[in-house]
Backbone as JSON, one array per atom type, in Angstrom:
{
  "sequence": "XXXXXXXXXXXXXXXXXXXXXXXXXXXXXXXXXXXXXXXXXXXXXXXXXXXXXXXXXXXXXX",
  "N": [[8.43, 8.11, 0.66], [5.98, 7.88, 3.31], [4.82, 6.07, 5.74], [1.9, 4.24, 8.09], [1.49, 1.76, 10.31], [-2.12, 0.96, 9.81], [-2.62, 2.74, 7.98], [-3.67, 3.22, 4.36], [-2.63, 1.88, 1.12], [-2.77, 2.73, -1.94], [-2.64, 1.51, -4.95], [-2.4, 2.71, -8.21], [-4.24, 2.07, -11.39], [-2.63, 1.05, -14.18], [-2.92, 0.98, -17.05], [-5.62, 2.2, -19.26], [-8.72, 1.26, -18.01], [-7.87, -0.54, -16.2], [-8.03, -1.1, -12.75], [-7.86, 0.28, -9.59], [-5.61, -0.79, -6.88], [-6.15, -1.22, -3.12], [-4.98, -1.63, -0.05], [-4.72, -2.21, 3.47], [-2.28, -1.54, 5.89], [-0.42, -3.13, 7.25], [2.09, -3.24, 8.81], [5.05, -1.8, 9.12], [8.29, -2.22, 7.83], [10.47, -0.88, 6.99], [12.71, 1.9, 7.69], [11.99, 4.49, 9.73], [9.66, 4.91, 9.01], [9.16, 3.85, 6.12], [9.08, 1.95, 2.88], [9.83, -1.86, 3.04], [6.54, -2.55, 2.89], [4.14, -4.51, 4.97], [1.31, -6.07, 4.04], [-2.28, -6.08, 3.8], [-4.86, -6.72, 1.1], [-7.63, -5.27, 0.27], [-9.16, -6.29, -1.84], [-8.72, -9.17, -1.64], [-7.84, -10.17, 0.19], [-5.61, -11.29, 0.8], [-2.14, -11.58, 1.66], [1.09, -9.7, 1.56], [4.45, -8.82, 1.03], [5.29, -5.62, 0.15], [7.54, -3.35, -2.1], [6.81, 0.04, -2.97], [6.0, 1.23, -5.9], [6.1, 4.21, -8.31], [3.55, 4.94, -8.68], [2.02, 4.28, -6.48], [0.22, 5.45, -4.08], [0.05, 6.45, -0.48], [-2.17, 6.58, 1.75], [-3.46, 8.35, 4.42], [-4.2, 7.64, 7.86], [-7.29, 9.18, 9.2]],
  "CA": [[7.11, 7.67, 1.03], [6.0, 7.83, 4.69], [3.67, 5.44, 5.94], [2.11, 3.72, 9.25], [0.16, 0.85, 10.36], [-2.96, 1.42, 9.66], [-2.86, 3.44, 6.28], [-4.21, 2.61, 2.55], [-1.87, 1.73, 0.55], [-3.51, 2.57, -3.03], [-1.94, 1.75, -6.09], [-3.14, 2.99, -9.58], [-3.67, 1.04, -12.43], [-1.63, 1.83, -14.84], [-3.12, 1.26, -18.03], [-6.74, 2.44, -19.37], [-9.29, -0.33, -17.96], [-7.03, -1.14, -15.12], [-8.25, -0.66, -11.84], [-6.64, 0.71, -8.62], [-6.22, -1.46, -6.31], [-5.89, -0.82, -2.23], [-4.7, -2.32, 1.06], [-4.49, -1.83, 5.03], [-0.76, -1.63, 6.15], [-0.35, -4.3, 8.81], [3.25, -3.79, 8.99], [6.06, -1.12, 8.94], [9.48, -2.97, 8.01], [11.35, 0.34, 6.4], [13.24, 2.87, 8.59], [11.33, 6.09, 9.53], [8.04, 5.12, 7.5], [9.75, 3.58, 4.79], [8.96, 0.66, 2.81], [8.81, -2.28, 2.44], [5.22, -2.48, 3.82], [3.08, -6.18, 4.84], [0.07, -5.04, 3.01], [-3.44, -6.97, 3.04], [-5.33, -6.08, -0.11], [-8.86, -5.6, 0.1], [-10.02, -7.23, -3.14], [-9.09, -10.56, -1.81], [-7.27, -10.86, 1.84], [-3.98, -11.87, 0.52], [-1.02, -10.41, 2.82], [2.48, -9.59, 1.33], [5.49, -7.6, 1.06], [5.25, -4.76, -1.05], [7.93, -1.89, -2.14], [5.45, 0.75, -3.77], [6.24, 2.18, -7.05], [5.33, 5.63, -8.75], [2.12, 4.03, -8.96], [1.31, 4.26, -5.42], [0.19, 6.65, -2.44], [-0.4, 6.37, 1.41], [-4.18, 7.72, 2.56], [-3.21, 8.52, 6.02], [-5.86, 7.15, 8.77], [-7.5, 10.54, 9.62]],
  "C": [[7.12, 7.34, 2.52], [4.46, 6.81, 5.19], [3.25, 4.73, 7.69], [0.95, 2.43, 9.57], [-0.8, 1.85, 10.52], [-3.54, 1.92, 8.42], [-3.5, 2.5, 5.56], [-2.93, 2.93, 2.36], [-2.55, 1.49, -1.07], [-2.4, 2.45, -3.99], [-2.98, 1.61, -7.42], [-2.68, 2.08, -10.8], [-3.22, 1.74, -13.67], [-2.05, 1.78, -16.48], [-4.79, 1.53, -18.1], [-8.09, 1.03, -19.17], [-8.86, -0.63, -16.77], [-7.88, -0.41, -14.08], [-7.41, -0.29, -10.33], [-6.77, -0.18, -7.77], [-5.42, -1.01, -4.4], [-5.77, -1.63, -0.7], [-4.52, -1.95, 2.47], [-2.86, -2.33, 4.97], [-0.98, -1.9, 7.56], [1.22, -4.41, 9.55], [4.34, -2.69, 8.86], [7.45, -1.5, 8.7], [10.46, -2.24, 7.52], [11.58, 1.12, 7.96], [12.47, 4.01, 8.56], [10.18, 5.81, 8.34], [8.39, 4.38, 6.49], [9.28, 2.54, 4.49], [10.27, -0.21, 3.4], [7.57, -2.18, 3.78], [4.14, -3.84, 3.83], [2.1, -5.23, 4.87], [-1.16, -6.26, 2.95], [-4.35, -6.13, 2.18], [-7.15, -6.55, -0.08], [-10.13, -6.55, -0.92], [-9.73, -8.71, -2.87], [-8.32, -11.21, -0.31], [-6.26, -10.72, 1.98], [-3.32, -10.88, 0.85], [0.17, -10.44, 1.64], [2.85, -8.31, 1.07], [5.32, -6.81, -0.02], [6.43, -3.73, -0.83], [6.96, -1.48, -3.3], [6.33, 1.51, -4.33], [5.84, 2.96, -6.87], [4.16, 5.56, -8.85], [1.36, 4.34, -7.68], [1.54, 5.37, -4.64], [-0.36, 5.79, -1.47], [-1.07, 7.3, 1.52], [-3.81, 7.48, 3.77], [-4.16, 8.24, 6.91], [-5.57, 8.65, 9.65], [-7.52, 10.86, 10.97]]
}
């Protein structure tokens, strides 16, 4: 997974009902793109460290 400030950071919810939920990447702390990634999450502000499961993609800022 390659990522950069700036990106979405979406992750899917994983069971039926669940919703996805998505964040601005404030932070690059992996080698070459890599996680982990400081992540604020749109549904509510809140910053932290994330490594992103199978669950998640990077929406590239176009």
């Amino acid at each position: 997974m390659f990522a950069a400030k700036g990106d979405r950071l979406v992750v899917h919810g994983a069971h039926v009902g669940d919703h996805d939920r998505d964040a601005e990447i404030l932070e690059v702390r992996g080698s070459d793109g890599g996680p982990p990634y400081l992540v604020r999450w749109s549904d509510d502000g809140h910053e932290s460290l994330v490594f992103p499961g199978p669950d998640a993609t990077v929406h590239h800022d176009a």
